[in-house]
C-alpha positions, 0 to 999 in steps of 0.5 A: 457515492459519486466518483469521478469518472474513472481514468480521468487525469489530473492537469499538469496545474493540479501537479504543479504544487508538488512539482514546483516544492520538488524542483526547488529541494534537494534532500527527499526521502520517500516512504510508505504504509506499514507491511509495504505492498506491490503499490507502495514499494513500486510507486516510491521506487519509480519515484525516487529513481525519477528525482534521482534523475534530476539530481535529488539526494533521495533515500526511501525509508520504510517502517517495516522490512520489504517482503522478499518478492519485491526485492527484485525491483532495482531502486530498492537496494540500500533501502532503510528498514526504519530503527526509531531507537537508532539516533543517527537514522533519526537525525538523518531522517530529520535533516531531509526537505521533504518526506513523501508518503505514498499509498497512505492518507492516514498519517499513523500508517507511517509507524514508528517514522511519524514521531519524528517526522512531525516533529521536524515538521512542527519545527519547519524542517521539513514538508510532508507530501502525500500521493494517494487513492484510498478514500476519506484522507486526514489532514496531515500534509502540506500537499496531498493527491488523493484520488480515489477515482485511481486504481493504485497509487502507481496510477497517479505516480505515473500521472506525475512523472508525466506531468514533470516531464512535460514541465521539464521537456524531457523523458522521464521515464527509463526501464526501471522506472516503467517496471516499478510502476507496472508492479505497482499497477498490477498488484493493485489491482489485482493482475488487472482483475479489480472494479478500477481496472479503467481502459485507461488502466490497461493503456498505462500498462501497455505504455509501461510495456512498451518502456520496458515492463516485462509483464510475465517476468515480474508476475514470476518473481511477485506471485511464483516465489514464494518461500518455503516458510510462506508455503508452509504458512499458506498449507497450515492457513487454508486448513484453518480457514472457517466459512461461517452464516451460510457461507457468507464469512470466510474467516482465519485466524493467524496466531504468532506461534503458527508463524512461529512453527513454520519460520514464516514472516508477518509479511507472509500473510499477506498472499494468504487473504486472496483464498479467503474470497474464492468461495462464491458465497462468501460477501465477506473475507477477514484475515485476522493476525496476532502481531508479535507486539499483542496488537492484532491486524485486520484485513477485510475482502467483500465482493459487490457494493459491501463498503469493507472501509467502513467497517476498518474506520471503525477501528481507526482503518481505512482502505478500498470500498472492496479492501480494507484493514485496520490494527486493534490495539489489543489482544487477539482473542479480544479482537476476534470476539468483537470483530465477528459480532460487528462483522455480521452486523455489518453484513446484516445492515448491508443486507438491508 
């Protein structure tokens, strides 16, 4: 596979479709995947304070709730945690222009919002715009940036706010905004660690800086405030982490009644995979939770060229070459059967 060199940028003309549809409507509202991470909830709050400063109505609108690490980030107040049984948010979601999804190029990772925002676009309501960098995205927008080349979706958020504010003349960045998608950047690539971590990564960064980004305060508040839930789930966790063939799998089973037991989040699980992937042996890491609707979840770590997205699409995922996830539409005990048989396959064909 042949990617396209790392840092490049996109020309303003690449940007100028969602630029000319932005500058032309009023009422946006932005969202972001299931179970929201650093690069979702920073890209679209860096953006909605961007087209709130242009005079937009802007609302972000996320299917599920943001995790409590993240809600130092200024734009994020008000936000909606998304209730499909509530007919006025319904209604108000469908009297918006344009809806805007960010770090997500599979139009189910919009959970319970999808429905209705099909339907208001099957009607002519509404445009669906799409900011991403996860390979191989689904036709479902009328306008999509996917890159895979980017680090993040920040990345290519702070390519468009460039773009804009060239067109427009003016400075479109603030403190805000810069904190937003320095939270963006680092988490996705974890603290500058991951493959896509270009020079060009590292020269955003220094500019967002410079723009106000406070980089030791916000890995203070992202990675040093866990709370004491999440610190009891991640205790019981790495006592249950399993390394199997060799050492070449690391795997953990997170079911709803350790959640349970210790008043801990779904989204808690999420600082948990990173330890899954500390032992040098391992080529493969795979967190697998129970969800509290019977469907189980899936997340996916390897190291070197182990292209982990593969092994998601199979169940409808997708993600990173080196991160991946998907969702099961069954229980976990089903799921866990299946998912290590086809995971040391995968592993054994990789190895081939």
């Amino acid at each position: 596979m042949i990617l396209p060199e790392y840092g490049r940028t996109l020309r303003t003309d690449e940007w100028s479709p969602l630029i000319d549809l932005l500058l032309e409507t009023q009422h946006v509202v932005i969202t972001t995947h299931e179970n929201s991470d650093g690069d979702g909830l920073g890209s679209e709050v860096a953006l909605a304070l961007v087209l709130k400063g242009l005079g937009k109505e802007v609302s972000i609108v996320n299917p599920t709730e943001v995790p409590p690490n993240y809600q130092f980030l200024k734009g994020l107040h008000g936000i909606s945690y998304f209730n499909p049984r509530n007919e006025e948010e319904i209604q108000e979601l469908s009297l918006c222009d344009v809806c805007i999804l960010l770090d997500a190029n599979l139009h189910d990772r919009m959970g319970s919002l999808w429905p209705h925002v099909s339907f208001s676009k099957e009607l002519g309501r509404m445009k669906i715009l799409c900011i991403d960098h996860h390979l191989e995205p689904e036709d479902f927008a009328d306008l999509m940036v996917c890159e895979s080349y980017a680090s993040s979706a920040g990345e290519l958020v702070y390519d468009f706010v460039n773009a804009m504010g060239n067109r427009l003349g003016r400075e479109l960045f603030t403190p805000q905004v810069a904190e937003a998608l320095y939270v963006a950047i680092m988490t996705d690539t974890g603290s500058f660690r991951f493959p896509k971590t270009s020079p060009y990564v590292y020269r955003i960064a220094g500019d967002l800086v410079s723009k106000g980004a406070n980089p030791s305060d916000i890995y203070d508040k992202i990675y040093n405030s866990l709370t004491s839930p999440a610190l009891k789930l991640l205790g019981a966790a790495l006592g249950s982490i399993a390394i199997l063939d060799d050492g070449l799998i690391s795997w953990l089973f997170i079911s709803q009644e350790m959640i349970k037991s210790t008043g801990s989040k779904l989204f808690d699980t999420d600082l948990i995979i990173r330890y899954l992937l500390s032992v040098p042996s391992v080529k493969i890491a795979v967190l697998v939770v129970e969800m509290p609707d019977g469907r189980t979840k899936a997340s996916f770590r390897s190291r070197g060229r182990i292209y982990v997205n593969q092994l998601a699409k199979k169940y409808g995922g997708g993600g990173h070459m080196n991160a991946a996830g998907c969702l099961f539409q069954f229980a976990s005990d089903k799921a866990r059967k299946v998912l290590l048989e086809d995971v040391r396959l995968f592993l054994k064909k990789q190895g081939e």
